[in-house]
PATI-79146 format. One line per 5 residues: number of its first residue (from 1); their letters; for each residue x, y, z of C-alpha. Coordinates in pm, 1 decimal. Layout:
N
NUM) a) X:Y:Z ~ ...
This chain:
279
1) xxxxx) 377.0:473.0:959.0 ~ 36.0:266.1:944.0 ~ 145.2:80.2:602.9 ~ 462.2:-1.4:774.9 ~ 274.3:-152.3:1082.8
6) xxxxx) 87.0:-348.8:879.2 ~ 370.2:-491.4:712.9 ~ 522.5:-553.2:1038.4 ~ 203.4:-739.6:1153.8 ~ 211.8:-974.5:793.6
11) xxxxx) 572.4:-1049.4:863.2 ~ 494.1:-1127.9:1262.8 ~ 207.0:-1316.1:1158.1 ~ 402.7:-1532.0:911.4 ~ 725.3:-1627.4:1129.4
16) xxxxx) 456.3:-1692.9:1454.6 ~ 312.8:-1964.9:1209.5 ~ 568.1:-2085.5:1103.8 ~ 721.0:-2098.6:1444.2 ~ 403.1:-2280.9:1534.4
21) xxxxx) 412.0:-2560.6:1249.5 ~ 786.0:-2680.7:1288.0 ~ 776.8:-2659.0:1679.8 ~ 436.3:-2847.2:1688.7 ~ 406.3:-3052.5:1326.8
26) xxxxx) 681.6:-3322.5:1263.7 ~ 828.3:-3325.8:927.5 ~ 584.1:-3408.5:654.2 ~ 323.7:-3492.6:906.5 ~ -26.5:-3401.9:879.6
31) xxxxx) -288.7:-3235.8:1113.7 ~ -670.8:-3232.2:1014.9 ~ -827.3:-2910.3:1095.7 ~ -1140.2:-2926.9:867.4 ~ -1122.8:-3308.2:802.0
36) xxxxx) -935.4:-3354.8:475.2 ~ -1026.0:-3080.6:291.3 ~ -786.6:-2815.7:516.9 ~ -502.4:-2944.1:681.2 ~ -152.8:-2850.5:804.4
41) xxxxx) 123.5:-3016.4:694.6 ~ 449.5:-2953.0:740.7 ~ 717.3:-2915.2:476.6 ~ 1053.7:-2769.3:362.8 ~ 1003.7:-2543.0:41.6
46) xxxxx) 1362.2:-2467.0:-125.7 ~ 1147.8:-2358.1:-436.2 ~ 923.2:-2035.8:-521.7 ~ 575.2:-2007.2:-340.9 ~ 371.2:-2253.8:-386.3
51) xxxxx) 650.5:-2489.7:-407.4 ~ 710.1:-2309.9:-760.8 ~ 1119.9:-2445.8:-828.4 ~ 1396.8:-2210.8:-874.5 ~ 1698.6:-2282.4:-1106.0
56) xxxxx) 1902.2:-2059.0:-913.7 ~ 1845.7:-1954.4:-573.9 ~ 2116.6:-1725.5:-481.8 ~ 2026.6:-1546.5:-772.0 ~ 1625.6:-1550.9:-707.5
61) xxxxx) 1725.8:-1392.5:-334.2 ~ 1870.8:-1134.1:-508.8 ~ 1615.2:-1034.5:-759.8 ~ 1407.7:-1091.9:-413.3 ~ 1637.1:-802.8:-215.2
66) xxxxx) 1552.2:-593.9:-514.2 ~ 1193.4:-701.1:-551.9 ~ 1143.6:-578.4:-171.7 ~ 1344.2:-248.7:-222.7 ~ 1146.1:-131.6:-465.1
71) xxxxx) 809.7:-178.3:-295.0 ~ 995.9:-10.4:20.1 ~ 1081.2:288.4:-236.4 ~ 715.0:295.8:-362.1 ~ 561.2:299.5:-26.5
76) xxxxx) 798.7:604.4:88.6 ~ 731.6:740.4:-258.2 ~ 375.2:755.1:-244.5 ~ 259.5:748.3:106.8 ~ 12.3:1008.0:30.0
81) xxxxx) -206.2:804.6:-214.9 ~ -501.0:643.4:-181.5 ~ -522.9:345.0:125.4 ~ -570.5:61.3:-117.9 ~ -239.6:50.2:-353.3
86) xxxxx) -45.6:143.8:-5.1 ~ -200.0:-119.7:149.3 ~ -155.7:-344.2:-124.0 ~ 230.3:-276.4:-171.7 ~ 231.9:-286.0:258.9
91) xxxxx) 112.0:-655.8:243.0 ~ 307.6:-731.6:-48.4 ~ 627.8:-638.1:117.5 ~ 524.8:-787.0:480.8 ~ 485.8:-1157.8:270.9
96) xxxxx) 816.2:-1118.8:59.4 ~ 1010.0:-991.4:375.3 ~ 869.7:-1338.4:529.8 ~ 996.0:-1540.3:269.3 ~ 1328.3:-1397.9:192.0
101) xxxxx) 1454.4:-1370.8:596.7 ~ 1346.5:-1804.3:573.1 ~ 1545.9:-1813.8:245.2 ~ 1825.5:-1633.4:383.1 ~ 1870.1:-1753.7:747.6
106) xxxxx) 1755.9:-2113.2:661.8 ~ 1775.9:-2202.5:309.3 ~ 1444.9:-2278.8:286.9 ~ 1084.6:-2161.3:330.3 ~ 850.5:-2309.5:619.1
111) xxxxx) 479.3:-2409.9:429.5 ~ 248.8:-2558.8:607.8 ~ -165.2:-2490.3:500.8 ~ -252.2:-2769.5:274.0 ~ -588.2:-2744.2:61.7
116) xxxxx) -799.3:-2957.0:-122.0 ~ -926.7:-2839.3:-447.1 ~ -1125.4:-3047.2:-759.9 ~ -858.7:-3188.0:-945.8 ~ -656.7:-3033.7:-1229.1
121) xxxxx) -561.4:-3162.3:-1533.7 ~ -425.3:-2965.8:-1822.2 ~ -226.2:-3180.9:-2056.9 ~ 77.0:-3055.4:-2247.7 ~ 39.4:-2883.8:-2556.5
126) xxxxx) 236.5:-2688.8:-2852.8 ~ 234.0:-2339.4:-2870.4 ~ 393.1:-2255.6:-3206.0 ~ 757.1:-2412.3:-3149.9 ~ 722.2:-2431.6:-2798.1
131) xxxxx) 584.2:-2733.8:-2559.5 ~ 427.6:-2635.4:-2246.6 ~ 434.3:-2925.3:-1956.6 ~ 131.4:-3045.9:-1833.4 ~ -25.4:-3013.4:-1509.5
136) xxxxx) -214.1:-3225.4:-1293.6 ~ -329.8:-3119.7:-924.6 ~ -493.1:-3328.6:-654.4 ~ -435.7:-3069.2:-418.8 ~ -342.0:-2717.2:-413.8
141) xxxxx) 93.8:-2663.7:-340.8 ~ 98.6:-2618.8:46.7 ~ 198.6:-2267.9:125.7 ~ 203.6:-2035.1:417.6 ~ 76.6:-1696.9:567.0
146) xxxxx) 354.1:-1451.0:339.1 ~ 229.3:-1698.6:43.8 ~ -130.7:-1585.4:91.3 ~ -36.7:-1201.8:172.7 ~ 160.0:-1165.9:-107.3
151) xxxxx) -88.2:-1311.6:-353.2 ~ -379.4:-1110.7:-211.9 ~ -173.1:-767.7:-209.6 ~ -102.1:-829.6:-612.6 ~ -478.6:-880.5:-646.5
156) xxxxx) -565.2:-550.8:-490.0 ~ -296.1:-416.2:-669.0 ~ -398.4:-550.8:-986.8 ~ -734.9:-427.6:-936.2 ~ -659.9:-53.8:-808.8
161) xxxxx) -420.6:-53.0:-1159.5 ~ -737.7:-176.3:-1368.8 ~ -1002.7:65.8:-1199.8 ~ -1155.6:363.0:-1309.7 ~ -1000.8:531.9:-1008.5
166) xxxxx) -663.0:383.2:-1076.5 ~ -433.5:616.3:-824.6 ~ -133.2:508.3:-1046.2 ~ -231.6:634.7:-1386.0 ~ 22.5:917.2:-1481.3
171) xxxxx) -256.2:1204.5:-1421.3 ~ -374.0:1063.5:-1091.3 ~ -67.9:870.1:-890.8 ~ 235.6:1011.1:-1002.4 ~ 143.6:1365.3:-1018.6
176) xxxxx) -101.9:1347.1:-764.8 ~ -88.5:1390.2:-409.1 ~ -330.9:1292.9:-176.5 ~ -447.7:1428.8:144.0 ~ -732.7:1348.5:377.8
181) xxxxx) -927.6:1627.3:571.2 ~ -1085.1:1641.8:944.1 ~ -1363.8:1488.1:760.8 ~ -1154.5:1226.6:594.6 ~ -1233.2:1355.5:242.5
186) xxxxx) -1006.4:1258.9:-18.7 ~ -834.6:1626.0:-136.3 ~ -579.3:1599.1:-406.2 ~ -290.9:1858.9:-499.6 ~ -190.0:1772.6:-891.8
191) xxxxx) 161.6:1849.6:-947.0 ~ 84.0:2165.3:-1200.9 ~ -128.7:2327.5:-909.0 ~ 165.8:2271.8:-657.5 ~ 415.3:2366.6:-905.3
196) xxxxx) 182.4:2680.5:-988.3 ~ 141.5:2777.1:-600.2 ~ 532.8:2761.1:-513.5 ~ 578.9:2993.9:-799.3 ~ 320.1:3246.0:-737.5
201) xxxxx) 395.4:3175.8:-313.7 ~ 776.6:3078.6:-331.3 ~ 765.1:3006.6:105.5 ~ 546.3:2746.3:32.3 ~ 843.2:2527.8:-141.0
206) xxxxx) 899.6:2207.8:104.9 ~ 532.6:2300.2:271.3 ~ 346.4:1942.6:199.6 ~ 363.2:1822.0:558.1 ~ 194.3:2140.0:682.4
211) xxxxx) -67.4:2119.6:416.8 ~ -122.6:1769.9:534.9 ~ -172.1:1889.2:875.6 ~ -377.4:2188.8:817.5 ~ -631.5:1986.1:613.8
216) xxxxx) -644.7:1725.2:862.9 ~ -654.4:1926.4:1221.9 ~ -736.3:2286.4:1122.9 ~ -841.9:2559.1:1346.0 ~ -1066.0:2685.5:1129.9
221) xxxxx) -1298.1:2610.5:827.2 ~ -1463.9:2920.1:625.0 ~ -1653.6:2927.7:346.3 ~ -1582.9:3179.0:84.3 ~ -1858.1:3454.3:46.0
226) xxxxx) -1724.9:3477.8:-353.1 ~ -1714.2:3126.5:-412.1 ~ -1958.2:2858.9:-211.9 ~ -1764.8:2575.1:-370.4 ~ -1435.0:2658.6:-221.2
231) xxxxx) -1368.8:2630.3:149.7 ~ -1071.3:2751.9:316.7 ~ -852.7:2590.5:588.7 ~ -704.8:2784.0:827.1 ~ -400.2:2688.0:1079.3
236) xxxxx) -158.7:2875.2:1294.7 ~ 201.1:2820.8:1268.7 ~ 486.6:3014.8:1500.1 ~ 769.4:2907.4:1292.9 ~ 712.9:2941.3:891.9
241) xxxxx) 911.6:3070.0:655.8 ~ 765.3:3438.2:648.4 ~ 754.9:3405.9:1069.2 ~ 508.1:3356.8:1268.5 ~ 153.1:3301.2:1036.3
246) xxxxx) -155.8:3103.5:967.5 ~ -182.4:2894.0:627.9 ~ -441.4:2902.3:431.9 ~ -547.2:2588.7:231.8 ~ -819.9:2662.4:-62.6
251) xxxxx) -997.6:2372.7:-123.4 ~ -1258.2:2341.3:-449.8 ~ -1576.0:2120.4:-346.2 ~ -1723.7:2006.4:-633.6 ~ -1940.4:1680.5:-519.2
256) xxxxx) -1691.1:1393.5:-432.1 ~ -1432.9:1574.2:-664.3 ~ -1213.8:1771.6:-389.5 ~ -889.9:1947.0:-516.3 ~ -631.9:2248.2:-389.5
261) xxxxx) -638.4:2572.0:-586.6 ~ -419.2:2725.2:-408.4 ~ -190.2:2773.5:-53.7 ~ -35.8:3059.6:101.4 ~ 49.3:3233.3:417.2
266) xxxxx) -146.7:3462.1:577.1 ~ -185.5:3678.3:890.1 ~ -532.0:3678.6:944.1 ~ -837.8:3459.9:895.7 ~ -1041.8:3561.4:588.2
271) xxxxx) -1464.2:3656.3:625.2 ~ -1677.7:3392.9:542.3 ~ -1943.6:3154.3:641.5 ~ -1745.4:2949.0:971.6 ~ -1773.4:2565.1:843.3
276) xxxx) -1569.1:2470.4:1136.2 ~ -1402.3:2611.7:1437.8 ~ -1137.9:2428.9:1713.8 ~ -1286.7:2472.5:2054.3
C-alpha cells in the first residue's frame, strides 16, 4: 500500500504542475526563477521525454500500457523486498502513469522546467557501417516532474541491480522473501526453506501474511536455551488451520544476516530467555 501511495503522490505531483504551467505560463513563454540558468517554460511535447521524437505514437502508447503493466505486476510481485527496488519501480510507474494519461487524453505531454547546462557538442561519426547524428545542446530538453521521477527511479534501480546487495539476483529477489520485524530487521524466508517448512508443516501452505504479522507485532520474543542465535516469535491466532493456536516463527541471528529456519503451529509458548513481551 505505501509504494502505491507514493506513486499516487508522483502522479499528483506531476498533473498539479502541469496544471500550474499551462493555467499560469502562456505558450512558449518563459518565467525566470533562478535568473537564466532555471526557468519555466512552457511547451507542447508530442515526442518521448525530453522532447526525445517518436515515429509512431499510437504504437509508443502501447508499448507504454505495457511498460506500466509490468512495473504494476512487479510491484504486486515483490512487495516484500527490500524498500529501494519497490520504491524505485513505485516512482517509475507514478512518472510513466503521468505521461501516458497526457499522451492519451491530450495528445501531448505538458514540459515545462527548462535548464541551463555547458554546452554540448558531439559531432557525427561512423561506427562501422553506421552514422550516428550529431548533437549539439545549449540547454538541457525542457521536461517535467514524471520526466525527473522516472529518470531517478531507473537510477536507483540501476544501482540496487549493480550492488552487492542486489535484491533481484536469482538467489536473493526472486526466491527471496522479505520481512521486517518489531525491530525493523530485515528477515528473509528463501524459497527452499519455505518450500521445506510447508512440507514438513503442510497448515502452513498460504501462511506468508501471518508470518509477516507475527514478525512484525508479536506477543512474544524468546530466546532459545539450545540455540542463542535463534529467537523465536510467538503470536496467537483463533482461526488457523489446525484451530485455534499460536505460530511460532524461528528466526537465525547471525550479525546483520537474519533468516527463517523454520514455522509451525503451536499451542504453547516454548522456555527460553523472554526477548520481548506485549504488555
Amino acid at each position: 500500500m505505501k509504494m502505491f501511495l507514493i506513486s499516487l503522490s508522483v502522479f499528483f505531483l506531476d498533473q498539479v504542475t502541469k496544471w500550474i504551467a499551462k493555467t499560469q505560463i502562456g505558450l512558449r513563454e518563459s518565467v525566470e526563477v533562478f535568473g537564466d540558468t532555471i526557468r519555466l517554460t512552457h511547451i507542447q511535447n508530442q515526442g518521448m521525454a525530453f522532447g526525445i521524437a517518436i515515429p509512431n505514437k499510437y504504437f509508443f502508447n502501447i508499448l507504454s500500457l505495457i511498460a506500466a503493466g509490468a512495473i504494476l505486476y512487479y510491484l504486486i510481485r515483490f512487495r516484500n523486498i527490500k524498500f529501494l527496488p519497490r520504491f524505485s519501480l513505485a516512482v517509475i510507474f507514478g512518472g510513466a502513469i503521468g505521461n501516458l494519461l497526457d499522451r492519451i487524453m491530450l495528445g501531448e505531454v505538458v514540459d515545462f522546467i527548462d535548464v541551463n547546462i555547458p554546452d554540448i557538442n558531439i559531432p557525427s561519426y561512423n561506427l562501422f557501417l553506421f552514422e550516428t547524428p550529431g548533437i549539439y545542446l545549449e540547454r538541457w530538453p525542457i521536461f517535467n516532474v514524471a520526466d525527473v521521477a522516472v529518470s531517478v527511479g531507473m537510477f536507483l534501480l540501476i544501482y540496487t541491480i549493480i550492488s552487492s546487495e542486489n535484491p533481484w539476483h536469482k538467489h536473493a529477489t526472486i526466491n527471496v522473501i522479505w520481512f521486517k520485524d518489531i525491530y525493523s530487521r530485515q528477515i528473509k524466508l528463501t524459497a527452499e526453506r519455505k518450500e521445506h517448512i510447508e512440507i514438513i508443516h503442510p497448515e502452513m501452505r498460504g501462511q506468508v501474511d501471518k508470518l509477516s504479522e507475527t514478525l512484525e507485532n508479536p506477543d512474544m520474543i524468546i530466546k532459545t536455551k539450545a540455540d542463542p542465535t535463534v529467537e523465536l516469535f510467538f503470536r496467537n491466532y483463533d482461526d488457523t488451520p489446525v484451530t485455534k493456536k499460536y505460530l511460532c516463527v524461528a528466526v537465525k541471528v547471525l550479525g546483520s544476516n537474519l533468516f527463517i529456519i523454520t514455522a509451525f503451529f503451536t499451542s504453547a509458548i516454548k522456555s527460553g530467555e523472554i526477548l520481548w513481551k506485549r504488555k
